[in-house]
C-alpha positions, -999 to 999 in steps of 0.1 A, spaced: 564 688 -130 579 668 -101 555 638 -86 553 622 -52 543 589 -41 526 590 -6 515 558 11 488 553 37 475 587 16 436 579 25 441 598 60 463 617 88 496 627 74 492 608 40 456 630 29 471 659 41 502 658 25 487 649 -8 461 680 -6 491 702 0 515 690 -29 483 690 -52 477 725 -44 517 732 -54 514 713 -83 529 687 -78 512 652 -95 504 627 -69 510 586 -68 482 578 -35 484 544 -24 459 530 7 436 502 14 407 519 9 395 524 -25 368 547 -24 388 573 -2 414 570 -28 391 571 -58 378 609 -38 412 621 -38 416 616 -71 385 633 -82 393 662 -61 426 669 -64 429 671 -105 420 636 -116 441 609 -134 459 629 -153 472 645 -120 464 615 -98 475 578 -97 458 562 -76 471 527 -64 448 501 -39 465 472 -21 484 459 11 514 475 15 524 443 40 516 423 4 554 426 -11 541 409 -47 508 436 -45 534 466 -39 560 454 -70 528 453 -90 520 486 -82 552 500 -88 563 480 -118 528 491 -135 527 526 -128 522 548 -162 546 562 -177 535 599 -167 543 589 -135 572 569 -136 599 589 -120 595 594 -84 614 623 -73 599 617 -34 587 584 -18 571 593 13 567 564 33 540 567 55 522 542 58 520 524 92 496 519 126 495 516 161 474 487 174 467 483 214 482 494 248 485 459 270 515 452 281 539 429 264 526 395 283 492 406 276 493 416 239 478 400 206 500 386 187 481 394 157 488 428 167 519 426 167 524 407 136 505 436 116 524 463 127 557 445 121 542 434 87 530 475 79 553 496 97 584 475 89 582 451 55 557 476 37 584 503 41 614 478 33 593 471 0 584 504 -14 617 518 -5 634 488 -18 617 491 -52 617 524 -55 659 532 -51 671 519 -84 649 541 -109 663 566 -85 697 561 -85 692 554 -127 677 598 -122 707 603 -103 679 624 -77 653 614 -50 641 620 -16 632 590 7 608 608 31 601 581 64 572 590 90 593 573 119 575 587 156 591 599 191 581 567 199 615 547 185 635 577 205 615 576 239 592 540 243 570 542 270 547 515 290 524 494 263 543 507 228 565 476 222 565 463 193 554 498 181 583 517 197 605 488 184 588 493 143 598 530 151 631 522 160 637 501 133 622 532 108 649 557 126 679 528 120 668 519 87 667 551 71 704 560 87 715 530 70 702 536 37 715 569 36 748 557 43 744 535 15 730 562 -6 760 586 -5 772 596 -38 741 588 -52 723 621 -51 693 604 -32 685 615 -1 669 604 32 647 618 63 632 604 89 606 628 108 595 615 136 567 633 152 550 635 185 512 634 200 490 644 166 456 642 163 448 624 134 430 585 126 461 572 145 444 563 185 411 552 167 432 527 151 450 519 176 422 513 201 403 499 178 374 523 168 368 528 207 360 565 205 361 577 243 394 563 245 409 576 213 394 608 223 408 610 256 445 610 241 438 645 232 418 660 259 426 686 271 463 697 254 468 708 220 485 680 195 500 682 162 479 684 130 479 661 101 488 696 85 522 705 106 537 675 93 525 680 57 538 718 57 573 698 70 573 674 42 566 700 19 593 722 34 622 693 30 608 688 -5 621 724 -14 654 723 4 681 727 -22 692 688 -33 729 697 -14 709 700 19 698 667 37 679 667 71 686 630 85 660 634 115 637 660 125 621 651 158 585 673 158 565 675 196 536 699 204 547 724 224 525 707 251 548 676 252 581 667 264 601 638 274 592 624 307 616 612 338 631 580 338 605 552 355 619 537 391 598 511 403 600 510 442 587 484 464 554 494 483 
């Protein structure tokens, strides 16, 4: 029985994912912030015997070694790491930002991804098999007004997982990095901060991605044969494109 460790797994693409590995029978590490929503999982998709369930900051690089360095021994080998973890916060422009902001997606999206990853490679390499499974977004391929540092976290995901597969060959590990569009999921409620009118409004009237597309895509890479590597898969709604270039002209 093969096991995956999902992080972020208490909503969006992390639940989803988990829910459908379970139901393929696959055992699950969950990691997430959020113990109770964790603790639920577990209950509901086979218990700890099927289910490790891990709480802490993934931004917390001692709190993740922890986690990994006591995991029991059922679940020890990590055939995929799915690293998805990660979080918009605000839309202001650059001069107008929080800092704070900035400092938490830096710290989620880019050191808690460097950490697990990091930790999780040499038992890997020691199998001689893995998958490395980044959620990147459009959004370090295409930034737009207000995503910043967010673009930038994105861009970092899409370069970092390049790089690691480079390193990587010859190792029989490999290394994606999807990077999906508009979905609607827990991400614009985070992002604007539990406004709901404005989260909602992302989605009005268009028809986004589902938690579950990019679960069925994980799942589908998952099952490719180990001589087959996808490097990036960028995944829109059909309702989304790329956009022209902006041209600023004088009034």
């Amino acid at each position: 029985m093969k096991t995956i460790m999902i992080t972020g797994a208490t909503s969006g693409f992390g639940e989803a994912t988990a829910r459908l590995f379970a139901a393929n029978g696959w055992k699950l590490i969950l990691t997430g912030r959020r113990q109770e929503r964790l603790a639920k999982l577990q209950s509901e998709l086979g218990g700890p015997e099927q289910v490790h369930i891990c709480s802490f900051d993934i931004s917390d690089r001692h709190a993740v070694e922890q986690a990994f360095n006591t995991l029991p021994d059922a679940f020890s080998n990590i055939d995929v790491l799915m690293n998805n973890a990660g979080l918009a916060l605000g839309l202001e422009p650059a001069d107008q930002t929080d800092l704070d902001d900035w400092d938490k997606m830096v710290d989620t999206n880019i050191k808690g991804l460097m950490y697990c990853t990091r930790i999780a490679l040499p038992k890997m390499k020691q199998q001689g098999a893995g998958y490395i499974i980044n959620i990147g977004s459009i959004a370090g391929n295409w930034p737009y007004p207000g995503g910043n540092v967010y673009c930038a976290s994105k861009a970092f995901v899409r370069q970092f997982s390049l790089a690691i597969r480079a390193d990587l060959l010859g190792t029989g590990i490999r290394v994606t990095n999807i990077e999906p569009g508009n979905a609607e999921t827990e991400f614009s409620m985070v992002r604007f901060k539990d406004d709901e009118q404005r989260a909602e409004g992302v989605y009005q009237q268009t028809v986004a991605l589902t938690a579950q597309d990019i679960a069925d895509t994980v799942l589908w890479l998952a099952n490719t044969p180990p001589h087959v590597n996808v490097t990036t898969m960028e995944i829109m709604p059909t309702e989304q494109a790329n956009g022209p270039l902006a041209i600023y002209r004088q009034q």
